[in-house]
N, C-alpha and C positions, 0 to 999 in steps of 0.2 A: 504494500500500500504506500509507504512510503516511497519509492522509487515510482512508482505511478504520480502522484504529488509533486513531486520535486519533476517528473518529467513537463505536465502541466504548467506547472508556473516557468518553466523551457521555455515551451510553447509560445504562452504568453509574451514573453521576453521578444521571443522571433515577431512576432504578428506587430509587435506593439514599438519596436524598433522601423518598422517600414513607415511609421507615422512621426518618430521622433529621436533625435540621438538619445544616446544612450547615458549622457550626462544629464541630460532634461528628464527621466524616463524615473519617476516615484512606485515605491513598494504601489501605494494604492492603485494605481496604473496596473499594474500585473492583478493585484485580486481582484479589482473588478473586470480584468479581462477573463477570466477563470473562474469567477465566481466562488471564491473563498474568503476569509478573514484573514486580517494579519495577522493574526495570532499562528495562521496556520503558515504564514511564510513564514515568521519566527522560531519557527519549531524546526525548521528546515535549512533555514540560512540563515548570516546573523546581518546581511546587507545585498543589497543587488551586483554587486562583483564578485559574493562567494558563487550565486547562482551562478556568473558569466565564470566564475572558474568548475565549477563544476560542470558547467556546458564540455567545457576545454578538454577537464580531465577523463569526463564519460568519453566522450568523442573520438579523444585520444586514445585509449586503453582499446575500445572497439578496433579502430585504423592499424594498429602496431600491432594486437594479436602477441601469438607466438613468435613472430619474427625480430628476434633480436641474436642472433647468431654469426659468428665471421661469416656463413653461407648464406642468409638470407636478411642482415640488417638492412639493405637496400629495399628489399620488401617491404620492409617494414616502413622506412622512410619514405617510400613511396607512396602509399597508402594513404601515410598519412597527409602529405601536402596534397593528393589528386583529393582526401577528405576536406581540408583546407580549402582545397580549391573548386569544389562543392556548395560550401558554405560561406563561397567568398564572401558574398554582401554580409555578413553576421563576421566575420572573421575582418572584414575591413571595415566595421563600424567601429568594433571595440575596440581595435587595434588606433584606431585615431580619435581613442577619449579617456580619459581620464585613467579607466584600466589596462592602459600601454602596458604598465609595468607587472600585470597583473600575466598577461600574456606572455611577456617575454619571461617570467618565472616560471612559468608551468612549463614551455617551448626547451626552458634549461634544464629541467625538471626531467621532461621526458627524454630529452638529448641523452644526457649525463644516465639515464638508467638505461636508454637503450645502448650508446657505447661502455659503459662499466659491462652489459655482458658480455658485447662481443669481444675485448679485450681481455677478459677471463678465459673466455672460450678460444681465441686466438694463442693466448700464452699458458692454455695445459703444457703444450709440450718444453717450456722452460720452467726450468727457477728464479721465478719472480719475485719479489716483495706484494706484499698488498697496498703498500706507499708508492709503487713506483705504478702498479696497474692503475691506481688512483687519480695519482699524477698523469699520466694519458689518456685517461679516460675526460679528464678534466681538461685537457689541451684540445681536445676534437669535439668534446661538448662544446667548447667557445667559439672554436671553429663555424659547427654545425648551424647553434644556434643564431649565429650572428648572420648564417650566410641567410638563413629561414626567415630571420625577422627581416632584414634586406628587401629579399623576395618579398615579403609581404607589404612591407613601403612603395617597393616600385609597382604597386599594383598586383603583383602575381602574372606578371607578363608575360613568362614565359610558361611552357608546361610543365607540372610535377613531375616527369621520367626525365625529361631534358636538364631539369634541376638536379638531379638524383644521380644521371648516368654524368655530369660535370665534377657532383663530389666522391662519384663512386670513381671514374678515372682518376683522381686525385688521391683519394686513400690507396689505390690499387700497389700495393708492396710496400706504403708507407706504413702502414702502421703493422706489417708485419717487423720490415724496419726498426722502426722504435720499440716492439718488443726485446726485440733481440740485443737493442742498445745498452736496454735497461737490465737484460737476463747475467745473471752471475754463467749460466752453464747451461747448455742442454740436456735434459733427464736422457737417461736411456734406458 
């Protein structure tokens, strides 16, 4: 029931943005779009930017799935900006109001956990630190994310695979690379 609710006042959020930014756009705006109390968005969220982050974060966990792997983070990455790019007009309201920073947290958020795996899963076969898989995983979250939020300023101009198969040529042996930088030794 609750995920039903919290999808609703989504909803809400979506319909009620075509009428007004999303800086102008009051709790009371969403319940009377939905037809509930505020008591019932407080129960649920503690402001209209936890909602647009939990838009974010449902959306996102959907688009990425299982793909967080040296063999199919690209998948995963894809997904998600052709998801982005879906939802562009929702994805480029909030991203040009006030919950910029709201956006670009979650975009780090989901970086940073989809490279933290694949950089595990790339460096089994070394001995690595958890300081040093950290530390890379944290270099190409900035990367990532910066290049995504980028994208999303310049309108989303160009395609999600075209975006993707640009950083995917670009990691391609580098962050095996940097593995190996970091690795004391190869296991055998």
């Amino acid at each position: 029931m609750a995920k039903y609710t919290k999808q609703m006042l989504a909803d809400a959020l979506y319909r009620t943005l075509e009428k007004k930014p999303l800086d102008r756009i009051r709790i009371s705006d969403l319940t009377q779009e939905c037809g509930v109390n505020r008591q019932t968005f407080y129960y649920h969220f503690h402001d209209i930017y936890e909602l647009v982050e939990w838009i974010y974060l449902t959306q996102a966990q959907q688009a990425i799935g299982d793909h967080h792997t040296s063999r199919d983070w690209a998948t995963g990455m894809k997904d998600l900006c052709e998801l982005m790019n879906r939802e562009k007009d929702f994805f480029l309201k909030t991203f040009h109001s006030t919950s910029h920073s709201n956006l670009e947290k979650i975009i780090s958020e989901w970086t940073y956990e989809l490279i933290l795996n694949v950089v595990k899963d790339a460096s089994r076969e070394y001995i690595i630190t958890d300081q040093a898989i950290s530390f890379i995983a944290s270099f190409y979250k900035n990367a990532f994310t910066g290049i995504v939020l980028d994208w999303i300023d310049k309108g989303m101009a160009i395609a999600p695979e075209e975006l993707v198969g640009y950083v995917a040529r670009i990691m391609h042996g580098n962050l095996e690379d940097s593995i190996h930088k970091f690795a004391v030794r190869k296991r055998t």
